[in-house]
Structure formats: structure tokens, C-alpha cells
C-alpha positions in Angstrom: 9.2 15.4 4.4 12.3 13.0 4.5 11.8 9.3 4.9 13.6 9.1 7.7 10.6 11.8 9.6 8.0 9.7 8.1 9.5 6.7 9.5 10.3 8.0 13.1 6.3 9.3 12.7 5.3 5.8 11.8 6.9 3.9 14.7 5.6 6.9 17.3 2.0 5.4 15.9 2.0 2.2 15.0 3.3 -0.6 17.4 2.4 -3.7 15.9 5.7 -4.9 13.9 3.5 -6.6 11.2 1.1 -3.3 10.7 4.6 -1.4 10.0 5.8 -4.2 7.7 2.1 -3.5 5.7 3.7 -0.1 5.6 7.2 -0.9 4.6 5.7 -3.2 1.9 3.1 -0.3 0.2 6.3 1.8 0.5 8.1 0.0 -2.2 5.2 -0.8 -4.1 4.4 2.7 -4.2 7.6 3.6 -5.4 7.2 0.7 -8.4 3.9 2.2 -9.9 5.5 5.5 -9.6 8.2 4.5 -12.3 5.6 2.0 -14.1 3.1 5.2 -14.7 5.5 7.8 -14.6 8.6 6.2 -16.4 10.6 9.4 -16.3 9.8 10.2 -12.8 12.4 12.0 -11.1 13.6 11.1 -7.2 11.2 13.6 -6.0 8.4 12.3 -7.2 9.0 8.5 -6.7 9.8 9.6 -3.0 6.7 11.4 -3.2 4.8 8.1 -3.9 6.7 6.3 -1.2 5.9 8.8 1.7 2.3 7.5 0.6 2.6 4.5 1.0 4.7 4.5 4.0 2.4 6.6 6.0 -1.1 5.7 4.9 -2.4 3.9 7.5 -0.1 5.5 10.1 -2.9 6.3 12.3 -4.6 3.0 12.3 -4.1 1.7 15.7 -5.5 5.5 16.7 -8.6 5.1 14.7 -8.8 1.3 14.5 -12.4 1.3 16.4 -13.6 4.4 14.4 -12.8 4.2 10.2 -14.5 7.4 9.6 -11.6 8.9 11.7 -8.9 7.0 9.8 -6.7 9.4 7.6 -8.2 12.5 9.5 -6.3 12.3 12.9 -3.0 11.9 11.0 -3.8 14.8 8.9 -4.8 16.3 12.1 -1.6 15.3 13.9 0.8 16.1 11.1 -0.9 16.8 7.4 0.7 20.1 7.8 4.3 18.2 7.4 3.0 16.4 4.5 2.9 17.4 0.9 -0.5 18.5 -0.3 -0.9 15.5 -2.7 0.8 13.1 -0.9 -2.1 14.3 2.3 -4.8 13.5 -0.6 -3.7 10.3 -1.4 -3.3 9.0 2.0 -7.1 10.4 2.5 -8.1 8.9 -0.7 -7.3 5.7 0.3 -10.0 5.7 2.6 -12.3 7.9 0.7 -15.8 6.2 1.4 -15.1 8.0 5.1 -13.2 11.1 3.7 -14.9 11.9 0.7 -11.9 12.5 -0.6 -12.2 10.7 -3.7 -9.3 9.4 -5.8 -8.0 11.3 -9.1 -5.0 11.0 -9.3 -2.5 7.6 -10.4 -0.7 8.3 -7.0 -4.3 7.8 -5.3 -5.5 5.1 -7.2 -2.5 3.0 -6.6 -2.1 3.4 -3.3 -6.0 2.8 -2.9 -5.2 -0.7 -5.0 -2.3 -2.0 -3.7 -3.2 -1.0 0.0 -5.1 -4.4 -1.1 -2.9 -6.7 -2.8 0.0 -6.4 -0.3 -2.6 -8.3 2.4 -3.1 -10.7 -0.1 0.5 -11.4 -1.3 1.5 -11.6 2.5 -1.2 -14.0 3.3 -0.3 -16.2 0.1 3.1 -15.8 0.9 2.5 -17.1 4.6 0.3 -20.3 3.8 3.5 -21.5 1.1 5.2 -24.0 2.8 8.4 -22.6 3.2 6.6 -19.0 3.8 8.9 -17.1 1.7 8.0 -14.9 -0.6 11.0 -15.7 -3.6 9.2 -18.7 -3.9 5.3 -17.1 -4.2 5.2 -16.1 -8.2 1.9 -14.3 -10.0 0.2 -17.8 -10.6 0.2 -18.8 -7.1 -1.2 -15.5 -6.1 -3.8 -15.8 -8.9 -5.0 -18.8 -7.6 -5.6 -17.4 -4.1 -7.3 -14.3 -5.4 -9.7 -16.2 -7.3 -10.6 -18.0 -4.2 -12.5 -16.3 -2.7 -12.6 -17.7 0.6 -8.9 -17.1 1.3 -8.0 -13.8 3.1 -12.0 -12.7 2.7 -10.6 -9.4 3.9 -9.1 -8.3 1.2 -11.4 -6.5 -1.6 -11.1 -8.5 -4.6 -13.1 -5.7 -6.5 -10.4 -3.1 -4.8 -7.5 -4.4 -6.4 -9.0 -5.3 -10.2 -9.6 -1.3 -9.7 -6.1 -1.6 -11.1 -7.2 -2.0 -14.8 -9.8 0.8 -15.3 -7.9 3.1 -13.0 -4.5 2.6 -13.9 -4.6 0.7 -16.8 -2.5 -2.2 -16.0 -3.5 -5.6 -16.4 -4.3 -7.6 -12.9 -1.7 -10.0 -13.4 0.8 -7.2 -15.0 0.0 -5.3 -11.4 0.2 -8.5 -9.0 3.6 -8.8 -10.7 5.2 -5.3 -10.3 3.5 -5.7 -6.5 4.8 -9.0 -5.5 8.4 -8.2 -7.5 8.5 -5.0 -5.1 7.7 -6.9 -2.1 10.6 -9.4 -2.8 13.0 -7.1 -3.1 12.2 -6.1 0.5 12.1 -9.5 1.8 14.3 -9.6 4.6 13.0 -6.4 6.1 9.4 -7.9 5.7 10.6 -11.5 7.1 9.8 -12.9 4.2 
């Protein structure tokens, strides 16, 4: 699938502007891990990674009400489109409904940063100039280990990073947040 059907499937689905940004921003972190992990990853395969993370929660607004439903109507809808491993991961991501549990790097990142990009945003937005050039890894650090900031996001989920994928949790909030700046315009950041 090109990026340009994922994305024209994405905005059919979602409406809210900041659920898409969530997208946009896994997108490029997606395609970061890929060359982290994979460091002579070819286009196809770093794409592969981004079609993850651009369509993972596409069916969210759909399913918002019922999580055991969330991945399964967009494989319903188009999983046919999709790669078979790119289907798994996005499925993965929400594998205590799915059962379909995470092997691969691909799955495991995209079930860690799905995470982290909340958090970075929400750091990024209680800065007092709400831009994300000026968020680094110790100011995220510091919001992480408080744990009454953003309470949504799994702390546990995220340090799933170093037995997973075997990147230190700073190491990983860095490639995440350094992914997310270099889409900050398209994420209003």
C-alpha cells in the first residue's frame, strides 16, 4: 500500500485533527526504529514500518467505545490492502484484545512508542512556549517519572523498550522525541 492510500484511509476514519497528528507522529517514529534496529533497511521496509504506524489506530473513533473491536474492524474494513506483517503489528499493538501477541521488532515498537508519543506531546504542551525544539530527553524524563502527569500513558508500556528492543529508555525517548521534531510543523508543534 502507498502512503498516500494509507493516508486518504486515515482521514476517511479518523476526524479528530489531533488523533491524526498521534498518527503522523508514530509514523515517523516508526520509520526511526526501523533504521535504529534494522540499520541497512532498505525503503521498503522502513515504509513498511511507517504504514504501521500511520494506520494503527485508524479505526479508533470506530471502536472508541468497544477496545476488544480496535484493530479488528480496520482489518475488517481493509487488512486485505495491508501487508501481512504490517496487519500483525497494527493488531499487536492492541494484543490484550487481539491475542495477537507481539514478536516481532516492528510490533514491539510500534506497541512502545504508540506510548511515548502521548507523553512527549503532553510534555511538549505543558512547556511554556509549547514547542517541541525546546522539550529535550531530560525534561521528558522528568515527566515520565512522575507519575501523576498524563496517568494515561503506560509507564510500564514504554520501558518495554529495553527487554524488547534493546534500547535504553532514555536512548529510545531520544530517537522518539528527535523524530517528532523533525515533524514539528505538521504536528503544530
Amino acid at each position: 500500500m502507498l502512503r498516500s492510500d494509507a493516508l486518504e484511509i486515515l482521514k476517511t476514519f479518523v476526524r479528530n485533527p489531533n488523533l491524526i497528528k498521534h498518527h503522523l507522529a508514530c509514523e515517523a517514529i516508526m520509520g526511526s526504529l526501523c533504521r535504529t534496529l534494522n540499520p541497512q533497511a532498505d525503503e521498503n521496509l522502513i515504509n513498511k514500518w511507517r504504514l504501521v504506524g500511520l494506520l494503527h489506530d485508524a479505526d479508533y473513533e470506530l471502536t472508541k467505545d468497544n477496545p476488544d473491536k480496535h484493530t479488528l474492524v480496520l482489518e475488517e474494513k481493509i487488512g486485505k490492502q495491508l501487508d501481512r506483517e504490517v496487519l500483525y503489528a497494527i493488531k499487536a499493538h492492541n494484543f490484550a484484545y487481539t491475542e495477537t501477541n507481539p514478536k516481532s521488532q516492528m510490533d514491539w515498537s510500534m506497541y512502545t512508542c504508540d506510548e511515548l508519543s502521548g507523553l512527549i506531546i503532553a510534555s511538549a504542551l505543558i512547556h511554556p512556549d509549547r514547542r517541541l525544539s525546546n522539550i529535550n530527553v531530560s525534561f521528558i524524563m522528568n515527566r515520565f517519572n512522575d507519575k501523576t502527569f498524563a496517568k494515561g500513558a503506560s509507564r510500564a508500556q514504554i520501558k518495554l523498550c529495553e527487554s524488547k528492543l534493546h534500547i535504553p529508555l532514555e536512548e529510545f525517548i531520544k530517537i522518539c522525541l528527535n523524530s517528532m521534531q523533525n515533524i514539528s510543523s505538521v504536528l503544530d508543534l
